[in-house]
N, C-alpha and C positions, 0 to 999 in steps of 0.2 A: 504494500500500500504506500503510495507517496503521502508524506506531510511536510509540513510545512516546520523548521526548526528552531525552538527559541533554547539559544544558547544561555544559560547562568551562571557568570566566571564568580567565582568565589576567593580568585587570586588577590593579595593586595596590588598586583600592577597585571598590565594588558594581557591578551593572550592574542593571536595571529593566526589565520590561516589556517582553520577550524576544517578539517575530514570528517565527515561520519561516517563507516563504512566501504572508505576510499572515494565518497562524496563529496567535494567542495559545500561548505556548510559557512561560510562567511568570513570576513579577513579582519577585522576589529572588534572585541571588547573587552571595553575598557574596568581599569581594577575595580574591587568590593567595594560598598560603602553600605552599611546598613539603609537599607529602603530604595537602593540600587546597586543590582548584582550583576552592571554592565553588559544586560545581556539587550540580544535582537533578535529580528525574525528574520528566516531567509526559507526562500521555496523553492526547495523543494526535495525531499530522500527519500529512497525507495526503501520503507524499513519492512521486519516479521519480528512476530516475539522471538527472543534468545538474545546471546550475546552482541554487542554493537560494542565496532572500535569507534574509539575517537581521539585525535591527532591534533595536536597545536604548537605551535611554537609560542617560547615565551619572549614577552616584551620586556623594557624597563630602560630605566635611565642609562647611557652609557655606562659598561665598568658594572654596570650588577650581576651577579651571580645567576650562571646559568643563561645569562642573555643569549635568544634565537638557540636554546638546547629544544629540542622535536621531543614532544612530553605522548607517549601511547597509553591511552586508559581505555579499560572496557568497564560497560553497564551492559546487565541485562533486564530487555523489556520483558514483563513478567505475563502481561497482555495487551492485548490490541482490541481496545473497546471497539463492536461496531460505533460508524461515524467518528471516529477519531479523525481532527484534523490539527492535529498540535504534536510534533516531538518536543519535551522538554529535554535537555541535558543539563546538570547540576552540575559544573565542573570544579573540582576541587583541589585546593594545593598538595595536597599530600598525593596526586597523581593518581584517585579514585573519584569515582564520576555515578550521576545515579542516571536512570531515562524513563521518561514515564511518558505513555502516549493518551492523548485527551480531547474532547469534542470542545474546550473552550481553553484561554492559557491558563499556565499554573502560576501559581505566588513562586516567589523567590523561598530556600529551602536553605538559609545557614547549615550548615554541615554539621550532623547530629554530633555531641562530645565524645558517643562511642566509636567514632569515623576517624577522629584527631588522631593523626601520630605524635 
């Protein structure tokens, strides 16, 4: 099923050039802020429940750690509600990601304290 994909960087700075699935999935968002989790929409991936890669490079000031390192996370969708027209992806710094598919968007989804490394 295609949807449509809103990315939620949970990073403190940018993430680049977002894959889902080896799908181009958007090329900026920008770091966390509480009540903005730098995320967008872009249309369009071909998803199915199970595991989903997803691929970004990191952003940040010159000289920051890890700057443009290629970060690979999987999420598995758990289900594919009929009429889903939303991929969410929660992307997180510790380099785990959640994905949830849905007929309206999702809220933004701080990173559970059991998720923290």
């Amino acid at each position: 099923m295609n949807l449509d994909v809103a990315v939620y960087n949970y990073w403190p700075r940018a993430i680049y050039d977002v894959a889902v699935n080896g799908q181009y999935a958007g090329g900026a968002f920008m770091a966390y802020e509480p009540g903005n989790a730098g995320g967008k929409i872009v249309c369009c991936v071909k998803v199915k429940p199970g595991p989903i890669s997803i691929e970004y490079s990191l952003g940040g000031p010159e000289g920051a750690p890890r700057l443009g390192e290629r970060i690979h996370a999987t999420a598995v969708l758990q289900e594919l509600p009929g009429g889903s027209k939303v991929l969410t992806l929660h992307v997180y710094p510790n380099a785990t990601a959640i994905a949830e598919a849905s007929k309206e968007y999702a809220d933004e989804r701080p990173e559970p304290e059991e998720k923290k490394q």
